[in-house]
C-alpha positions as CSV (number, residue, x, y, z in Angstrom):
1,X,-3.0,-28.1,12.0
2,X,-3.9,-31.3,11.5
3,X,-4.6,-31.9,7.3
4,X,-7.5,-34.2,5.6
5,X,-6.4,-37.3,3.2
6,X,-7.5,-35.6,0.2
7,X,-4.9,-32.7,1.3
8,X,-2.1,-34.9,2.1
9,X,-2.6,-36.9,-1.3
10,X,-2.7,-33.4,-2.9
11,X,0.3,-31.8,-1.0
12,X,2.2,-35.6,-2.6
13,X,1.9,-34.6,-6.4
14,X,3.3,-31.1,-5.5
15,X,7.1,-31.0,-5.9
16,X,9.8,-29.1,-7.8
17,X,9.3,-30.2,-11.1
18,X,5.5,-29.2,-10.7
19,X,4.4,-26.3,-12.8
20,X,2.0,-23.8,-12.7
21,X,0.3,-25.4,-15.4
22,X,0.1,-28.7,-13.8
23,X,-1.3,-26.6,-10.7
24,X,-4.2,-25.0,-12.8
25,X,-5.3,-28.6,-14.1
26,X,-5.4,-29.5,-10.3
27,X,-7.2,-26.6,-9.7
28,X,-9.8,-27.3,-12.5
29,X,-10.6,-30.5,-10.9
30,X,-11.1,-29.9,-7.6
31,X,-13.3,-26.4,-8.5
32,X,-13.9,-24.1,-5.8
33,X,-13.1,-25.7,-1.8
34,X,-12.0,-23.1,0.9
35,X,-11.5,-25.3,3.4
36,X,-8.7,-27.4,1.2
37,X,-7.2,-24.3,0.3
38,X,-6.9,-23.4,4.0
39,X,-5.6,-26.6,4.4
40,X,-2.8,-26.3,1.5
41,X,-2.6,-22.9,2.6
42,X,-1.3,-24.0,5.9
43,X,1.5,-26.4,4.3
44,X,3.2,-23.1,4.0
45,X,5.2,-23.9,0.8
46,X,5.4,-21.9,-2.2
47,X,3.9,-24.6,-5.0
48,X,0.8,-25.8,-2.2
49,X,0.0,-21.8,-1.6
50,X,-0.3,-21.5,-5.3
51,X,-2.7,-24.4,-5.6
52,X,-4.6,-23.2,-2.6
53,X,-5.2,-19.8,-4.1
54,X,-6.7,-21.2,-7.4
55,X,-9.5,-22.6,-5.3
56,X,-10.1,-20.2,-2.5
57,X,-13.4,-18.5,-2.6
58,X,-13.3,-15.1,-3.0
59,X,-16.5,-14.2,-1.2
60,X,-15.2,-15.0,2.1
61,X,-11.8,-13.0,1.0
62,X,-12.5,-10.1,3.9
63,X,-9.8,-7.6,4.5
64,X,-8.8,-9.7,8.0
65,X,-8.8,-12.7,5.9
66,X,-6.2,-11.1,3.5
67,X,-4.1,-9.7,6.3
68,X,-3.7,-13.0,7.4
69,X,-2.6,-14.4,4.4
70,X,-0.5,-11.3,3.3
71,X,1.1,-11.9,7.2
72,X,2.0,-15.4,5.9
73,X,3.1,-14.3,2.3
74,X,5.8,-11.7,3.8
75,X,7.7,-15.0,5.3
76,X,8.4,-15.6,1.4
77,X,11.8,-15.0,-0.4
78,X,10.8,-11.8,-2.3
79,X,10.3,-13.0,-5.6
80,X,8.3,-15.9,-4.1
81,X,6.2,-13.2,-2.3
82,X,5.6,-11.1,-5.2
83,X,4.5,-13.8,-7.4
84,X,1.8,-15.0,-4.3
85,X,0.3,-11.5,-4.0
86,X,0.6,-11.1,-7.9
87,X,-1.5,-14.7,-7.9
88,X,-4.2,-13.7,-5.6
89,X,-4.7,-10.6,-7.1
90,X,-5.4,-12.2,-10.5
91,X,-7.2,-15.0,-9.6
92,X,-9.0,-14.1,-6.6
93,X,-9.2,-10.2,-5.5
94,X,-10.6,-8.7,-9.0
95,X,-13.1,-11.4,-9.2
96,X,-15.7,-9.6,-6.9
97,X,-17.2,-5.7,-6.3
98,X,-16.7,-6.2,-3.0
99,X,-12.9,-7.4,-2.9
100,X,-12.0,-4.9,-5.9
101,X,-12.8,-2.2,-3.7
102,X,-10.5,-3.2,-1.0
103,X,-8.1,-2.9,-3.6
104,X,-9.0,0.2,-4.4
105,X,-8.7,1.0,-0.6
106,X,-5.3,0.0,-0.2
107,X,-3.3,2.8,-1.7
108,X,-2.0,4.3,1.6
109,X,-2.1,0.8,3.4
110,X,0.7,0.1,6.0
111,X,1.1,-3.4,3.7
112,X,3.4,-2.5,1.1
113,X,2.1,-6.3,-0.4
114,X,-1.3,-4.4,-0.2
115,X,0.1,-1.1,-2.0
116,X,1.9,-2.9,-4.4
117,X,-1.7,-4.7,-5.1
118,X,-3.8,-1.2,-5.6
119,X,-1.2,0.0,-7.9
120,X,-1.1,-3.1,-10.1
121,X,-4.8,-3.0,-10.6
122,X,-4.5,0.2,-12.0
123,X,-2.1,-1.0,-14.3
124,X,-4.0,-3.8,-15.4
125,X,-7.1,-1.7,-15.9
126,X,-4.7,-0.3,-18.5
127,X,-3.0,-2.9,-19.7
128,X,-6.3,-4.5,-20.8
129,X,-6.7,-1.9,-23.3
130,X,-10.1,-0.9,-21.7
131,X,-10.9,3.2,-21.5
132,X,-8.7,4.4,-19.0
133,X,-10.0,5.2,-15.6
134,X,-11.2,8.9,-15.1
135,X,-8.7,8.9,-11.9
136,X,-5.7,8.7,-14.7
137,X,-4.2,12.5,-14.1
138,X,-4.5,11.5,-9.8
139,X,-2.9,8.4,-10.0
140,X,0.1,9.6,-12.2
141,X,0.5,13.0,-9.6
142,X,0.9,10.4,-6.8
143,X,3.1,8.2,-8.6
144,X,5.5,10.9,-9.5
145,X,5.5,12.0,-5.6
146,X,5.5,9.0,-4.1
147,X,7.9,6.4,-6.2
148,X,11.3,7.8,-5.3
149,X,10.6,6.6,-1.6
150,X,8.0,3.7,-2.1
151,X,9.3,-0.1,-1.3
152,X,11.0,-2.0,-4.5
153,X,8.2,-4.2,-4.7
154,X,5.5,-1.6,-4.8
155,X,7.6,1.1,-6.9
156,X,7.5,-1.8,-9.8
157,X,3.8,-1.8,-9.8
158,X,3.7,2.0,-10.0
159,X,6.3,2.0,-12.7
160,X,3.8,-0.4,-14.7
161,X,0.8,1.8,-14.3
162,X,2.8,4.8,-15.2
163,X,4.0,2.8,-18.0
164,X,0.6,1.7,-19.2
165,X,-0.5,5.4,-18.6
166,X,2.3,6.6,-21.5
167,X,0.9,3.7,-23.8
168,X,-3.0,4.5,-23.8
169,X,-2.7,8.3,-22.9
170,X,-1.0,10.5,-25.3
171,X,-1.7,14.0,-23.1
172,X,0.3,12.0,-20.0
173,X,3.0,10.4,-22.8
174,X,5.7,13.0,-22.1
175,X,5.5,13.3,-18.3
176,X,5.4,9.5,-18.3
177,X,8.8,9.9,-20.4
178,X,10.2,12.5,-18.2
179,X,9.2,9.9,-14.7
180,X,10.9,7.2,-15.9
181,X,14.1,9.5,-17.1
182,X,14.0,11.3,-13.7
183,X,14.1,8.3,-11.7
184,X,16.4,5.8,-13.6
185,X,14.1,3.0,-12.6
186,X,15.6,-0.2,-14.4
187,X,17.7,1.5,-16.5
188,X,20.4,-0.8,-17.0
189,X,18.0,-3.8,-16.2
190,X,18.6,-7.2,-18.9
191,X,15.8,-8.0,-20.2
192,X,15.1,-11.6,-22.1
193,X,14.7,-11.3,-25.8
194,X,10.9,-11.0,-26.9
195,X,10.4,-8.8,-23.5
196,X,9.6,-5.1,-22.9
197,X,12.1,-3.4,-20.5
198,X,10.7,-1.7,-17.8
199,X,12.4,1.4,-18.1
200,X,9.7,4.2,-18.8
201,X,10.9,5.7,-22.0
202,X,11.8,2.3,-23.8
203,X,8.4,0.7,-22.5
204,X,6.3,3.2,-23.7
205,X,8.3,3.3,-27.0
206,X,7.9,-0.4,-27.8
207,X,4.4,-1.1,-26.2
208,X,3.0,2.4,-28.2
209,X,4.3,1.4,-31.5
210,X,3.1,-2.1,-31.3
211,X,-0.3,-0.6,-30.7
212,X,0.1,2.2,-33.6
213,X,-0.6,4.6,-30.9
């Protein structure tokens, strides 16, 4: 594919020492421009996909559009792919009714980029302190049958949302508890000082007491 000026000039202030930071201010300039965004999108790099997801547009964002780019984003190291699908979650998918309920569609997709997606929004729906969901007591029966064979990436998401369940709903605290003790999900994991472990009984611990709940 051949590439535009103003992509090329773009694609030469991206390298290593860029930040995300740096990549928002870009993004803030430029606005909203699919067509660059495909453009950066098809540098293939982990910095230019970045960039190119701040200023896709959403509305054009159909469920063959993300295949596509979820086809690309699987060609990622792991981490690099989690943080991609992680980025055009949060600043693409939940900015429209209409992309939001593909999320919501994607629980039993054959994506597990796409699973891992649904299950973060729930989290986040949490997280946000907002009134929890009224699907709370369904989505915490399927966690707890479902994690123990679910794909890394998407088993951390539904460890967050069961996590954020055991914060913000003290009838579900306890089975939350017992989840996270029954499957020894990051356990042993190092954590960096200042940050929440991810193991269900200490999360819920820390992140309820901060909250007084």
């Amino acid at each position: 594919m051949q590439r535009s000026s103003k992509a090329e000039q773009l694609l030469r202030q991206i390298d290593s020492k860029t930040k995300l930071g740096d990549l928002r201010k870009i993004a803030k300039e430029i606005k909203m421009d699919h067509a660059l965004a495909i453009e950066l999108w098809s540098r293939g790099g982990f910095l230019p996909r970045q960039l190119a997801i701040l200023i896709m547009d959403h509305k054009v964002l159909t469920q063959d559009v993300v295949d596509k780019l979820d086809m690309d984003i699987q060609g990622h190291p792991v981490n690099e792919r989690n943080q991609l699908i992680d980025w055009l979650m949060a600043n693409q998918l939940t900015k429209d009714k209409k992309t939001i309920a593909l999320i919501e569609s994607w629980e039993n997709s054959p994506s597990p980029l796409q699973r891992r997606v649904f299950w973060y929004y729930q989290g986040r729906l949490r997280w946000v302190g907002q009134v929890s969901p009224d699907n709370t007591a369904y989505l915490l029966s399927a966690i707890e049958a479902n994690i123990g064979g679910e794909a890394s990436e998407v088993q951390w998401a539904m460890n967050f949302t069961a996590g954020w369940i055991g914060v913000y709903d003290k009838k579900f605290r306890e089975r939350c508890v017992s989840l996270g003790k029954k499957t020894g999900l990051y356990k042993d994991q190092m954590v960096s000082k200042g940050c929440t472990p991810n193991y269900l009984p200490e999360f819920i611990a820390i992140e309820s007491n901060k909250r007084s709940l």
